[in-house]
N, C-alpha and C positions, 0 to 999 in steps of 0.2 A: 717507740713511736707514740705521739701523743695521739686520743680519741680524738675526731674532732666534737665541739660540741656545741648537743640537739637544740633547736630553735624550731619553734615550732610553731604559727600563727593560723589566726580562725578566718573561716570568710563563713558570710552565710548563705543557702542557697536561694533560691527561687519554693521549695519547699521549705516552710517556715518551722518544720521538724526535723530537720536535720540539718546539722551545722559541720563544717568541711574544716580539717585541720591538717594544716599542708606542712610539711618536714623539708629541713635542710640535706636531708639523706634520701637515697632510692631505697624504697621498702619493696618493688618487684621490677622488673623488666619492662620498659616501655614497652604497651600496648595489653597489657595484662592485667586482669582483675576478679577478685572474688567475691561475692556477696554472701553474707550469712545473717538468713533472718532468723533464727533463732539459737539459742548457744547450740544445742547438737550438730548442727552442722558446722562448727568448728574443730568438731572432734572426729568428723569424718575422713575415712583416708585419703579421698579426691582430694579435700583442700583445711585440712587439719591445720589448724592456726591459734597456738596458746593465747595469741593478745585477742583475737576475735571473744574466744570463751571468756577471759578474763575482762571485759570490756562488757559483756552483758551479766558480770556480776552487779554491777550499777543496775537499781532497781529500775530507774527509769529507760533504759538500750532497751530500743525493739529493732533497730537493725545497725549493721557491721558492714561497710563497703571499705574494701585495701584494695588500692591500685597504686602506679608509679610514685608517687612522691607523699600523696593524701590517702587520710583515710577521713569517711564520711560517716558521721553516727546519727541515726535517726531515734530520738526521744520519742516517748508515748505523752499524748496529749494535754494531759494533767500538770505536766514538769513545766518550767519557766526555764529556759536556757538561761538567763542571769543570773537563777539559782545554782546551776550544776557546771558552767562552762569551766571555772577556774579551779575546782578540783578534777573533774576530768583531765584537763589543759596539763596538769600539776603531776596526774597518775601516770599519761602517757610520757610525758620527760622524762621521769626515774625511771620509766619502764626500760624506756631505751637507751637511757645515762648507765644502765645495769645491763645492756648487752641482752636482755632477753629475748629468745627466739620469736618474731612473727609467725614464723610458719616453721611445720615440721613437716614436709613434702619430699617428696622423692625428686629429686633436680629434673628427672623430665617434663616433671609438671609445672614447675616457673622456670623455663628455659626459654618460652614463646615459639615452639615449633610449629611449622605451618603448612598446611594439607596443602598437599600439588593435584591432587584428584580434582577439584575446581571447573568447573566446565569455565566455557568466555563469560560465559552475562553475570557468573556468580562470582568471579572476578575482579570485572566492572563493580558492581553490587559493594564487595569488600570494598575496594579503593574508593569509594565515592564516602562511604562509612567510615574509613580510617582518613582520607583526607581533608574531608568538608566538615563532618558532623561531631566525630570525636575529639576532636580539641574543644567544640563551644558545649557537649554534655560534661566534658571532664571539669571546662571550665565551672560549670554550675554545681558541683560536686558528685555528680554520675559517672555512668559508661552505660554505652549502648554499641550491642555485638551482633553480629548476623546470625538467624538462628536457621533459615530456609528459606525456597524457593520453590513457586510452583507455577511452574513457565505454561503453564496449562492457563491461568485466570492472572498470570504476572503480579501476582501476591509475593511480598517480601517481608516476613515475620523477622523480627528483633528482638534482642531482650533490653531491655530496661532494668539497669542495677543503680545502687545509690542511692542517692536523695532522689533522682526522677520517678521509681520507683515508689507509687504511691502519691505523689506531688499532683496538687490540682491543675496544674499547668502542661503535664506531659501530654496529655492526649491532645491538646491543641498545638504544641511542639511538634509532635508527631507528625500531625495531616496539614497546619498550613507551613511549617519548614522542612522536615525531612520526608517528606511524604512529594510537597511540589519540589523539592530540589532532585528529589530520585525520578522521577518521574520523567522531569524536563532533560536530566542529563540519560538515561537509559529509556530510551523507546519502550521496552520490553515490558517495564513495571509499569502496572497501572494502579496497585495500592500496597501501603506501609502499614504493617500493623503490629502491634507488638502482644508478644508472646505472652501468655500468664499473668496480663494486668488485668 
């Protein structure tokens, strides 16, 4: 049976450090993603990933976002992306024209399995996150995931992975789009904020 083969194109994002480079192949499970900002956490057992480490052998990689079809790499400030796109572009092809592992995980951890413990509002919360807002962060080469809820002050903390992570645009993303859309559609929340920026 033949490979098929990798084709692989750049978009850029709204973060003008980090450039999005989407595959003809699924590299995880829709709705799945991991972030590694520094190579160590590539080699961690949670989410141990040979091309994440091998990606910040590039001196310029300060961050590694895989998710469903893209993966997103954030440059340090110094670098020209019209310097470095088309050997990166060029490493990630052979990477995967050679069959090399993205990840070395234990299958429960990229399987997408998903908590039933959930009260109703965190629920709601999810679905509004997975159907409204995760397709236009993916679209911009991010993900943004539910982190909590504290039904006490209706505070809904997110994380921010990818290109948004760190982007001068997210915090204004946050509070006048995902912030008024969570609001308006769930009563309960009255602010969006995201975790660890």
């Amino acid at each position: 049976m033949e490979t098929p083969q990798i084709h692989i194109y750049t978009e850029s994002t709204p973060n003008p450090h980090s450039m999005k480079f989407v595959f003809n192949v699924e590299l995880l499970p829709e709705g799945l993603s991991f972030d590694y900002s520094q190579p160590a956490d590539g080699l961690t057992k949670e989410k141990s990933s040979p091309l994440a480490v091998a990606l910040f052998g590039f001196e310029f990689v300060r961050r590694v976002f895989i998710t469903s079809n893209f993966i997103t790499v954030t440059k340090g400030e110094a670098t020209l992306w019209e310097d470095e796109l088309f050997g990166i572009k060029q490493y990630l092809k052979k990477y995967f024209e050679e069959k090399k592992p993205v990840f070395s995980l234990p299958e429960s951890a990229v399987d997408g399995t998903s908590d039933d413990s959930d009260t109703e509002i965190i629920g709601k919360i999810k679905n509004v996150l997975e159907q409204y807002v995760r397709p236009a962060v993916e679209s911009d080469g991010g993900a943004i995931s539910f982190h909590s809820f504290d039904e006490e002050i209706g505070q809904v903390k997110v994380l921010l992975q990818g290109s948004c992570s760190g982007c001068p645009s997210s915090q204004m993303t946050l509070k006048a789009g995902i912030e008024a859309l969570m609001t308006r559609m769930i009563p309960e929340v009255k602010e969006v904020v995201a975790e660890g920026v």
